[in-house]
PLY file of the C-alpha trace (Angstrom):
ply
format ascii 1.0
element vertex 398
property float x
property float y
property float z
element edge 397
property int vertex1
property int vertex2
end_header
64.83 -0.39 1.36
61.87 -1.24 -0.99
62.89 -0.79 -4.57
60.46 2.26 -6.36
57.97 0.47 -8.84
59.57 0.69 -12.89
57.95 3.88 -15.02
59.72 2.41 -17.82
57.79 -0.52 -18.66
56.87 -2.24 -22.03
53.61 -1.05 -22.07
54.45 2.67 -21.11
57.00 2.86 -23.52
54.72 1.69 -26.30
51.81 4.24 -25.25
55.02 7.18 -24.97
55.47 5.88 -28.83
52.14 5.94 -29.55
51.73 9.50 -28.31
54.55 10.33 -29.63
53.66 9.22 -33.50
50.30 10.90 -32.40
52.42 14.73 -32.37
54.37 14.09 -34.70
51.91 14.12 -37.58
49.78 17.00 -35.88
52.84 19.25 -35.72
54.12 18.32 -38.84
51.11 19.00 -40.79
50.48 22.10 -38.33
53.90 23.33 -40.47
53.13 21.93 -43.97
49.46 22.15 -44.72
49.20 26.03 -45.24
52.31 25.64 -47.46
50.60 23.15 -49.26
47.45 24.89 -49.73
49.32 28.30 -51.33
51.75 26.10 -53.27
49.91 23.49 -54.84
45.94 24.64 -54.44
46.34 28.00 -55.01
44.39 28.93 -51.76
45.62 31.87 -49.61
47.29 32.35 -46.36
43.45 32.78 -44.45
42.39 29.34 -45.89
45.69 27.78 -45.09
45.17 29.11 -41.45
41.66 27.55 -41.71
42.41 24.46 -42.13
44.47 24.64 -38.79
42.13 26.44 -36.90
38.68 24.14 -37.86
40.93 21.14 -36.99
41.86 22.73 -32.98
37.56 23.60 -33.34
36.58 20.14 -33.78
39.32 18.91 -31.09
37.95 21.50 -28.52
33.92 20.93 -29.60
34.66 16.64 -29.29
37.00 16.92 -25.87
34.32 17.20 -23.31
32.37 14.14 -24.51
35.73 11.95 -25.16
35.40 10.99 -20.87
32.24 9.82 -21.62
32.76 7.62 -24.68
36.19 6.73 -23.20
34.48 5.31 -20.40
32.02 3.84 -22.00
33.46 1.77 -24.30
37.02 1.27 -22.43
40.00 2.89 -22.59
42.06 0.29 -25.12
39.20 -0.43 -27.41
38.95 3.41 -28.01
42.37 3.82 -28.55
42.65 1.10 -31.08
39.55 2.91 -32.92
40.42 6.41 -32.61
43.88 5.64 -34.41
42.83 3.12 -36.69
40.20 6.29 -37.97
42.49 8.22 -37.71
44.93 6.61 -39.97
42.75 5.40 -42.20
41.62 9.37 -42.91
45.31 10.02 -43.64
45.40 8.92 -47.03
42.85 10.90 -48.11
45.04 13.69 -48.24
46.28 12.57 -51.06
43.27 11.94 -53.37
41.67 15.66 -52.10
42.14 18.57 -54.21
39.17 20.47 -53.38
39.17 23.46 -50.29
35.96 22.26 -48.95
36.76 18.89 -48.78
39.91 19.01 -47.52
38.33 21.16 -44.57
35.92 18.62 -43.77
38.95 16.20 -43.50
40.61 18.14 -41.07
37.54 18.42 -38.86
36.73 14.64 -39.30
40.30 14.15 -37.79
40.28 16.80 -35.30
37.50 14.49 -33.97
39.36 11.51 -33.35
42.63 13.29 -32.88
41.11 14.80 -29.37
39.53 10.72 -28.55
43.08 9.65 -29.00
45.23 12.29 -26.95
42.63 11.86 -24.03
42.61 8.20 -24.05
46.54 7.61 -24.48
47.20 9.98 -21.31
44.26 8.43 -19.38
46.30 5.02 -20.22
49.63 6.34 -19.56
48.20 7.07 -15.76
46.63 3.93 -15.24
49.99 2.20 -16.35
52.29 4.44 -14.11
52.65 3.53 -10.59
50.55 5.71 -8.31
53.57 7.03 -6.40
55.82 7.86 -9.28
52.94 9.07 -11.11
54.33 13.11 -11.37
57.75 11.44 -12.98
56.09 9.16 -15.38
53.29 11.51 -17.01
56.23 13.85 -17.18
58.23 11.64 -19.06
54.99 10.84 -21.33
54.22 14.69 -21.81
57.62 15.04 -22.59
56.92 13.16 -26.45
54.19 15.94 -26.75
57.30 18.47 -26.41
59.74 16.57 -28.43
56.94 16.10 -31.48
56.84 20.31 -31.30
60.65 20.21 -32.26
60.75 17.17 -34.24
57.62 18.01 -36.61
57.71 21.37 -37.98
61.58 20.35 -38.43
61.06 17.27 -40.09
57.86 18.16 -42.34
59.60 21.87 -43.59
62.66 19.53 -44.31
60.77 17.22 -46.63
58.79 19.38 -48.15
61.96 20.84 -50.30
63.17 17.90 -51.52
59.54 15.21 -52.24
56.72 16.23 -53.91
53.41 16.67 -51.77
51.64 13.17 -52.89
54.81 11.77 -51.30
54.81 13.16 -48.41
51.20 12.55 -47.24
52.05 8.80 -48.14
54.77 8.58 -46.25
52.89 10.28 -42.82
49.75 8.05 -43.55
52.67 5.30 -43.13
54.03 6.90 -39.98
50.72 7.16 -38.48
49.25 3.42 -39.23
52.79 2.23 -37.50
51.18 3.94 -34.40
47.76 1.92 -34.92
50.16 -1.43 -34.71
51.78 -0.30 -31.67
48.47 0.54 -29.96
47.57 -2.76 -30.83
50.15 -4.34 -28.28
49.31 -2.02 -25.45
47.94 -3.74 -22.55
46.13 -2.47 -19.83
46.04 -2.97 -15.85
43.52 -4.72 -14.48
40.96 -3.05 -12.72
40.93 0.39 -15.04
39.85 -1.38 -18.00
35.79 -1.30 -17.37
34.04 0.35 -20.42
30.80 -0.42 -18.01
29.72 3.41 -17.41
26.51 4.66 -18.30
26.62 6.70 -21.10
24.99 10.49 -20.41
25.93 13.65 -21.24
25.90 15.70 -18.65
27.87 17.96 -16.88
29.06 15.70 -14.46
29.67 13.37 -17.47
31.98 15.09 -19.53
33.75 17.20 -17.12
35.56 15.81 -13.65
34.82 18.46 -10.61
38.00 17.47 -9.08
40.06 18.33 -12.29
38.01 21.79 -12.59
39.99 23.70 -10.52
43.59 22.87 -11.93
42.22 23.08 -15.56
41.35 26.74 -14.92
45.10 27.71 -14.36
46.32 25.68 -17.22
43.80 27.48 -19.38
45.82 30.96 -18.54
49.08 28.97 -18.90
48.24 27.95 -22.53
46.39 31.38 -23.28
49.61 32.90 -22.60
52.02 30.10 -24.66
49.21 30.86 -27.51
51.88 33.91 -28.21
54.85 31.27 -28.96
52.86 28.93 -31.27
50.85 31.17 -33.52
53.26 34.25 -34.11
56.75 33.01 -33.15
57.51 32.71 -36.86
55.97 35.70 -38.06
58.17 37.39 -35.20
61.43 36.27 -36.39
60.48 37.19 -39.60
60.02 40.93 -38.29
63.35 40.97 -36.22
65.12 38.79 -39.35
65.34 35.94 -37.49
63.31 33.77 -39.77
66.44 31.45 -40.47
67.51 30.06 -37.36
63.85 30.62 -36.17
63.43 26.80 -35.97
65.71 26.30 -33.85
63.95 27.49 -31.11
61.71 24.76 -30.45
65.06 22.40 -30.71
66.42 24.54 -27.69
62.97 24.45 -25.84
62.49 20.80 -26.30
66.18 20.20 -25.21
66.23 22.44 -21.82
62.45 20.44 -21.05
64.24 16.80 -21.29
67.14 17.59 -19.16
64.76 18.99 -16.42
62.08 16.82 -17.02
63.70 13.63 -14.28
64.19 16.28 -11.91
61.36 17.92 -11.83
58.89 14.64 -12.08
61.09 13.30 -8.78
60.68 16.70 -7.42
56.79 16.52 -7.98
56.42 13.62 -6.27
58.96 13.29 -3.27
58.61 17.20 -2.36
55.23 18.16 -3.91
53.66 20.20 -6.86
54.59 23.37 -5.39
57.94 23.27 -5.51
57.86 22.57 -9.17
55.12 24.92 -9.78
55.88 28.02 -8.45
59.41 28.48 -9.72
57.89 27.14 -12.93
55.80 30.06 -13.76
58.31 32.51 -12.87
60.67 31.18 -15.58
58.11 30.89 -18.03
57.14 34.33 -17.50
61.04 35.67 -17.34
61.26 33.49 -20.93
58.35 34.86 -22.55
59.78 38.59 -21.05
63.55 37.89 -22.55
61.54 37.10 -25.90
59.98 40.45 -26.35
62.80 41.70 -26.04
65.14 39.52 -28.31
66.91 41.43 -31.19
69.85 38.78 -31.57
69.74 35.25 -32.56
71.33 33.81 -29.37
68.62 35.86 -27.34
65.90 34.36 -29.66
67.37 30.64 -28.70
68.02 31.73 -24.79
64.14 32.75 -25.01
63.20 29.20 -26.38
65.46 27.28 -23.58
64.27 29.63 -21.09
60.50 28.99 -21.82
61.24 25.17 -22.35
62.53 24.60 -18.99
59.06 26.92 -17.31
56.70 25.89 -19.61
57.77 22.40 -20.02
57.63 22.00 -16.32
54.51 22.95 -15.76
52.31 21.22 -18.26
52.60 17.89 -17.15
52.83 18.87 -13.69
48.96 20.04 -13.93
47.63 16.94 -15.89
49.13 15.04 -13.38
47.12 17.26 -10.89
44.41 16.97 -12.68
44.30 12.76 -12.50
45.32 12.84 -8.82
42.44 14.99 -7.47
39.84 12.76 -9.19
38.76 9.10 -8.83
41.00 6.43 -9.88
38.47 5.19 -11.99
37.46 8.57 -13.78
41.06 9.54 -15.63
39.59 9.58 -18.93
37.07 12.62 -17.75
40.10 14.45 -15.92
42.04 13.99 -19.14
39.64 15.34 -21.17
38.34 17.91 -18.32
41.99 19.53 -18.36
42.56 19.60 -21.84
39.53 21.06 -22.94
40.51 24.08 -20.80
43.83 23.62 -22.13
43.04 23.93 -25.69
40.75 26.12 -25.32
42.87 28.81 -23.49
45.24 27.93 -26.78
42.28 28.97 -29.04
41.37 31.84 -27.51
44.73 33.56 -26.96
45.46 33.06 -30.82
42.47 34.85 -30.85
43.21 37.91 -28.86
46.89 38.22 -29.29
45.74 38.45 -33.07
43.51 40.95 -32.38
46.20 43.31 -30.70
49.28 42.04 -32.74
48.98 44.79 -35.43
48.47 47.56 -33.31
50.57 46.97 -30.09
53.39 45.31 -31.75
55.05 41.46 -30.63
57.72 43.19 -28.51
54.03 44.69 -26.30
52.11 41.09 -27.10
55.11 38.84 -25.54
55.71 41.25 -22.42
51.94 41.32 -21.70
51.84 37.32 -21.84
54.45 37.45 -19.54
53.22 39.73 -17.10
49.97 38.31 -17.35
50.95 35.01 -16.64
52.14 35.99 -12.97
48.04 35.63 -12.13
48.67 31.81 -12.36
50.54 32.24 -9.19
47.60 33.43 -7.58
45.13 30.95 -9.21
47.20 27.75 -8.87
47.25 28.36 -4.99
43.44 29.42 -5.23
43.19 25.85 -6.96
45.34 23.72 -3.91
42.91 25.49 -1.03
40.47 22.99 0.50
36.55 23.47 1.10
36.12 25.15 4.24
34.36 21.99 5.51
38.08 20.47 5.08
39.81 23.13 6.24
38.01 23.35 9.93
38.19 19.28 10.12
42.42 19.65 9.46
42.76 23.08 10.04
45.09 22.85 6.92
44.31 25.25 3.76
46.54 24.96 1.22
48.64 21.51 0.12
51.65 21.70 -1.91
0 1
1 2
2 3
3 4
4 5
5 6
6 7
7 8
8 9
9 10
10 11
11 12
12 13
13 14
14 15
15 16
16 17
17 18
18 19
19 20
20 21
21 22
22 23
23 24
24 25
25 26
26 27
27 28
28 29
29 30
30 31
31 32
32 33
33 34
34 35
35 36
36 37
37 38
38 39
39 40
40 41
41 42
42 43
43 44
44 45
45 46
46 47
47 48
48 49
49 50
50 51
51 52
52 53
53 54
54 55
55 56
56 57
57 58
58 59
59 60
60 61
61 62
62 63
63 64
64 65
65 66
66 67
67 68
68 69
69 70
70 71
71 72
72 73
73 74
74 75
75 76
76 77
77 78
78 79
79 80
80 81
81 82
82 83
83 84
84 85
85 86
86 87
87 88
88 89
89 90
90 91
91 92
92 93
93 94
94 95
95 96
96 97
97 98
98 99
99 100
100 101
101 102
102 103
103 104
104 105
105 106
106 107
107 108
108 109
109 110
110 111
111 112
112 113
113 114
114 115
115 116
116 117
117 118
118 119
119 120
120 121
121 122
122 123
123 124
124 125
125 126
126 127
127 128
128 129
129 130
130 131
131 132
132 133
133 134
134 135
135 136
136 137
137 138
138 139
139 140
140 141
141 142
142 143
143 144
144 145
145 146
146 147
147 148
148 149
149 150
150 151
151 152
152 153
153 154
154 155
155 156
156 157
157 158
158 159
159 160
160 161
161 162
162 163
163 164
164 165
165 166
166 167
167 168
168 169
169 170
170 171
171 172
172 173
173 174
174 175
175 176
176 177
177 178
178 179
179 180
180 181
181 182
182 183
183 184
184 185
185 186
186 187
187 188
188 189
189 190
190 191
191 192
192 193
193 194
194 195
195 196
196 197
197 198
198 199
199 200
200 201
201 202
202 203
203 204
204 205
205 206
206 207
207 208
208 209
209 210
210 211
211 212
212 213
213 214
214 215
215 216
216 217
217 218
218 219
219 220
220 221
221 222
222 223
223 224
224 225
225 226
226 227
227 228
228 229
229 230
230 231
231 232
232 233
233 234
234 235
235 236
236 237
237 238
238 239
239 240
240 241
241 242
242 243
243 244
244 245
245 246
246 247
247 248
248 249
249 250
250 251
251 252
252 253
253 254
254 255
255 256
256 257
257 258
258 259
259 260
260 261
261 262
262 263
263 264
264 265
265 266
266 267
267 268
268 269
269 270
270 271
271 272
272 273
273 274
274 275
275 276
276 277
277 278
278 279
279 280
280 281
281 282
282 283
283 284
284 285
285 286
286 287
287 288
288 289
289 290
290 291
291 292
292 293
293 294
294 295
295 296
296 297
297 298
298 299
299 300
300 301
301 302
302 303
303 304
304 305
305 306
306 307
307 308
308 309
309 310
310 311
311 312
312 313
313 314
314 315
315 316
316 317
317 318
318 319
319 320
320 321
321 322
322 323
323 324
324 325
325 326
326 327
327 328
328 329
329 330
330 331
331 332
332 333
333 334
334 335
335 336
336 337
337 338
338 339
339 340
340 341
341 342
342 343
343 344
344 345
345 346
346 347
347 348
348 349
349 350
350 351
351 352
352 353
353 354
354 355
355 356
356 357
357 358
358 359
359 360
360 361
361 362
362 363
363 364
364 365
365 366
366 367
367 368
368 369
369 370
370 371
371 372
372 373
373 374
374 375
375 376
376 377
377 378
378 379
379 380
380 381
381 382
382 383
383 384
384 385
385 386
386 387
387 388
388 389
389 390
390 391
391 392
392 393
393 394
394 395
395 396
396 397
């Protein structure tokens, strides 16, 4: 019996870390920075939410042209830029006291921030082997997951016992550790051209194949939008603010013990079977949340939508890469998160809208009704042309 090509290798684990460092400081300052700005600037809660939201803008406006550029200029040298920018713009948190300033910074970043989380996943695929490729970008979306419970954890921890000037040297530190890593990263041969003609088109900065897939992760994340912009201000209705954290630890916890299963699953049995159940447990989760009046129904909620939600994510990107050219992964990364983010955006957006009127206990059980149509549009996603269909008279591959 032929032994199954290593996931595991130096180079993956070193982009994993990478991505990993990457989440880590965008979570963490996702937590911090509107504390900061009431504390210490003076600002209000609306600018504090500002500088979040212009930083997700920027991310969303740059991720349709980071294929492109990607391509362009190859894969590893865009990596080592993006982060070394990106660093580099870190410690000027510290010298900026000014609102306007400080939102220009987060643009600037949000910039490079959505360069470097296409490129590291287009690198991550082009390092996996092709067969154990559903196992391996699981285990590499699963430091995007573990960054959600390790950031907001780690930077509200800090952030009572160091002083503010401390703590964005210390991240500016974290993050230039991640340039030095990316620095050792090397990539296969044969993926690596940076030879593409650089247009921006439609063609260019989205991938057709990664279109369909990208639509059903856009009402996957405009669903989750519910658990990462109000989660918080939920507990604090239902006084559950103080174990409120914990959530995310049990989400990211029920996601890495399914996570090997689930990425063998993916690619012995096919998506489907990962899928499917997948969005039924998300949508139970998001269900048993609008309902939660306890804290151990609170933390059920948050393992329950961890083990859906974290199933499903990395499942699509993987999609996403394998129903486009080898050679364009940078354009399907970027092609599916744009949707991605953008479905993250834009349910902020309307679940904000409705929040004050309907209530989180209505907001959570619509998200988790409403997420049942991804049933219907991931299988609208897997159906062939009809040219393809009448040639293998098949329809739909799981």
């Amino acid at each position: 019996m032929k032994k199954a090509e290593p996931i595991w290798t130096k180079d993956f684990i070193m982009v994993v870390l990478v991505n990993l460092f990457v989440f880590v400081f965008f979570y963490t300052f996702l937590a911090v920075l509107p504390i900061y700005m009431i504390q210490e600037l003076g600002g209000t809660e609306s600018q504090g939410g500002l500088l979040i939201s212009l930083f997700l803008l920027s991310a969303i406006i740059t991720r349709p042209f980071s294929g492109p550029i990607i391509e362009r200029f190859g894969k590893k040298r865009m990596a080592v830029i993006a982060l070394a920018v990106f660093a580099l713009s870190s410690f000027l948190y510290m010298p900026i006291h000014d609102f306007y300033l400080l939102l220009a910074l987060r643009f600037f970043q949000g910039i490079w921030f959505s360069i470097l989380t296409t490129v590291t996943g287009a690198i991550a695929a082009d390092i996996i082997p092709m067969k154990r490729r559903g196992e391996g970008l699981g285990y590499f979306a699963m430091s995007m997951n573990l960054a959600m419970a390790i950031g907001p954890f780690l930077g509200l921890s800090l952030v009572k016992v160091i002083s503010f000037p401390v703590f964005f040297t210390i991240f500016a530190v974290f993050i230039s550790l991640g340039f030095f890593v990316t620095l050792l990263i090397k990539i296969p041969k044969g993926t690596e051209t940076g030879t593409t003609v650089f247009r921006f088109s439609f063609s260019d900065m989205f991938e057709k194949g990664a279109l369909k897939i990208a639509i059903v992760g856009l009402f996957i994340s405009f669903c989750y939008s519910s658990v990462t912009s109000f989660l918080s201000v939920y507990a604090k209705s239902i006084d559950l603010l103080n174990i409120s954290g914990y959530f995310f630890v049990c989400f990211a916890v029920t996601m890495m013990l399914a996570r090997p299963f689930t990425g063998k699953l993916f690619d012995r049995v096919g998506p489907g079977i990962v899928i499917y159940p997948s969005i039924l447990i998300f949508s139970v989760g998001l269900c048993l949340l609008s309902f939660t009046n306890s804290g151990w129904m609170l933390l059920l909620s948050g393992a329950v939508i961890g083990l859906g939600y974290g199933s499903i994510v990395p499942c699509m990107q993987t999609l996403a890469i394998q129903n486009s050219p080898a050679h364009r992964s940078g354009f399907a990364t970027a092609t599916f998160f744009t949707f991605f983010d953008t479905g993250i955006a834009a349910g902020s957006y309307v679940f904000g809208l409705f929040v004050a009127s309907a209530g989180f206990h209505a907001i959570y059980l619509s998200a988790g009704l409403f997420v049942l149509v991804s049933l219907v549009l991931y299988t609208w996603s897997r159906r062939k042309p009809l040219s393809l269909e009448a040639e293998g008279n098949v329809s739909i591959a799981d």
